[in-house]
C-alpha positions in Angstrom: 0.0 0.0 0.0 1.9 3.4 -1.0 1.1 6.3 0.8 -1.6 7.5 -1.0 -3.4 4.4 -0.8 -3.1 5.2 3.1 -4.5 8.9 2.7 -7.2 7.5 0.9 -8.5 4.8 3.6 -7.8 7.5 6.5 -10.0 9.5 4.5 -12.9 7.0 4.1 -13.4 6.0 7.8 -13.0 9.9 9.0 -16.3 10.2 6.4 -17.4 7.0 7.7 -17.0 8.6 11.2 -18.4 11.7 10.7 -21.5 10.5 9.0 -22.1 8.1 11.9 -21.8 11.0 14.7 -23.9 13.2 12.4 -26.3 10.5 12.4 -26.3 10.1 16.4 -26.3 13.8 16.8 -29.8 13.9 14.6 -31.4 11.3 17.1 -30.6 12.3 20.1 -31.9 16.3 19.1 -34.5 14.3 17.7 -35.6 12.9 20.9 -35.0 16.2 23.0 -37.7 17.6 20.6 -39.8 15.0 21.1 -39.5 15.2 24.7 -39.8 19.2 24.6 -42.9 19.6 22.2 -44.7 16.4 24.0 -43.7 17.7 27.8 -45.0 21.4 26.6 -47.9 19.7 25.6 -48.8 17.7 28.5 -48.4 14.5 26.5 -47.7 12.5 29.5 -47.5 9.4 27.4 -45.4 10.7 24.5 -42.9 12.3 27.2 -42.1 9.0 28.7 -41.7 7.0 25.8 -38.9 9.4 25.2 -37.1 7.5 27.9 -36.0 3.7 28.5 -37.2 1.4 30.7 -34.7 2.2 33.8 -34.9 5.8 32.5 -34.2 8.2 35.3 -34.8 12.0 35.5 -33.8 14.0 38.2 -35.1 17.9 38.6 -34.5 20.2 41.1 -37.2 20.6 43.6 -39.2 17.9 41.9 -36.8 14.9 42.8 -35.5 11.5 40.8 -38.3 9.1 39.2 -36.6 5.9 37.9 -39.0 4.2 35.4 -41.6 4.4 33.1 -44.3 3.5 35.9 -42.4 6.2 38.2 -42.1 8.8 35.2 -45.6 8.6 34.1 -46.6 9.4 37.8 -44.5 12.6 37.9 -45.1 13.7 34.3 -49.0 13.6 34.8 -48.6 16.0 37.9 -46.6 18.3 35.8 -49.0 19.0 32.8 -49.3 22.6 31.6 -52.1 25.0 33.0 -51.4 27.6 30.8 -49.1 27.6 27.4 -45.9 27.5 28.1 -42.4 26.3 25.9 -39.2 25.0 26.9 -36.6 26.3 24.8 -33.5 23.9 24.4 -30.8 25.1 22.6 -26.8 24.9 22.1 -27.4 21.2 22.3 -23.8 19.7 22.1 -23.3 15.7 21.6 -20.1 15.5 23.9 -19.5 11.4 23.8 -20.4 8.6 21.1 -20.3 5.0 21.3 -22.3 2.2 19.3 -25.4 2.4 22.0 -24.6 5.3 24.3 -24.3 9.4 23.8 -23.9 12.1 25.8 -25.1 15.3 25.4 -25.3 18.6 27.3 -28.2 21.4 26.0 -29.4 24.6 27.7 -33.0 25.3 28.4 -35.0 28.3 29.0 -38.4 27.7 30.1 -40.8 30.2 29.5 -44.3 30.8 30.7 -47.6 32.8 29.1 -49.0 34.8 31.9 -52.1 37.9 31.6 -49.0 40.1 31.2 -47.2 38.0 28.3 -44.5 35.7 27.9 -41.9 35.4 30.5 -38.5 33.5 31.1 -39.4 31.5 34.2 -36.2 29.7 34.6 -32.6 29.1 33.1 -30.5 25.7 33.4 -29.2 23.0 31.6 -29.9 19.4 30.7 -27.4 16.7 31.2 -28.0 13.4 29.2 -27.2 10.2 28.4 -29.1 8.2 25.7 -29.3 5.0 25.1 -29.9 3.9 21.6 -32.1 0.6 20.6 -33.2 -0.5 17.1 -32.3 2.9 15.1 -34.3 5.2 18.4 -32.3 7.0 20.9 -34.1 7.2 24.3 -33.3 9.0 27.9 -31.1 6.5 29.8 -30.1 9.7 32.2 -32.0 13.2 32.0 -30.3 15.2 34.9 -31.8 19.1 34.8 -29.4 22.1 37.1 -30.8 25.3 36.8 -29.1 28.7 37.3 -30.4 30.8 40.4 -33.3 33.5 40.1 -32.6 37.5 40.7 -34.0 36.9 43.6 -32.1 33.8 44.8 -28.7 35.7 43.2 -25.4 35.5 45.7 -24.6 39.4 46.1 -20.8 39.8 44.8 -18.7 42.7 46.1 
């Protein structure tokens, strides 16, 4: 094999490579907007089918549910009383491997009130998916949000 030969092949799997993270990138944002729209819309059901089996979510002040039984429990409490949107954006895959990704996305929930719309909260989601038969669910959905003005350490 000359060199070129070598450039070639090192070429092919980078492609190969790159295609197959682009391809696990496009499922897991695939499933946080399934999770978003369906959670936004009080789809209870549709929200935890975004997760597996074991799947475990853990939010600030509304605990850790492990579990589709446990999930649909806490879900159904959680259903919208007026519109409202969870914006997740700057969603960055950070790990691959043939069944597992990482990823790290920031979310701005936002809330429709008799005055208009209004950011309610800012955090971060924390994820590990779990992929099965072409469909990338939550193994891990970990939330931390940044404190409120009013909940703001005073600096110097």
């Amino acid at each position: 094999m000359d060199m070129n030969d070598s450039a070639t092949s090192l070429g092919r799997t980078v492609t190969t490579r790159s295609k197959y993270f682009a391809r696990v990138a496009e499922g897991v944002r695939a499933t946080i907007g399934a999770y978003t729209q369906a959670l936004d819309d009080g789809r209870t059901d549709d929200v935890v089918a975004t997760f597996c089996p074991d799947g475990v979510c853990e939010i600030p002040g509304m605990g850790t549910h492990t579990g589709h039984d446990a999930l649909r429990e806490a879900y159904s409490k959680w259903k919208p009383e007026q519109p409202q949107r969870h914006l997740v954006l700057n969603t960055v895959v950070t790990e691959v491997n043939e069944h597992e990704a990482t990823a790290i996305s920031d979310v701005i929930f936002i809330l429709r009130g008799d005055s208009g719309w209004s950011i309610q909260l800012v955090g971060r989601y924390h994820d590990v998916l779990h992929e099965e038969h072409g469909i990338w669910r939550f193994h891990n959905r970990t939330a931390t949000f940044l404190p409120g003005k009013s909940e703001r350490k005073r600096t110097p």
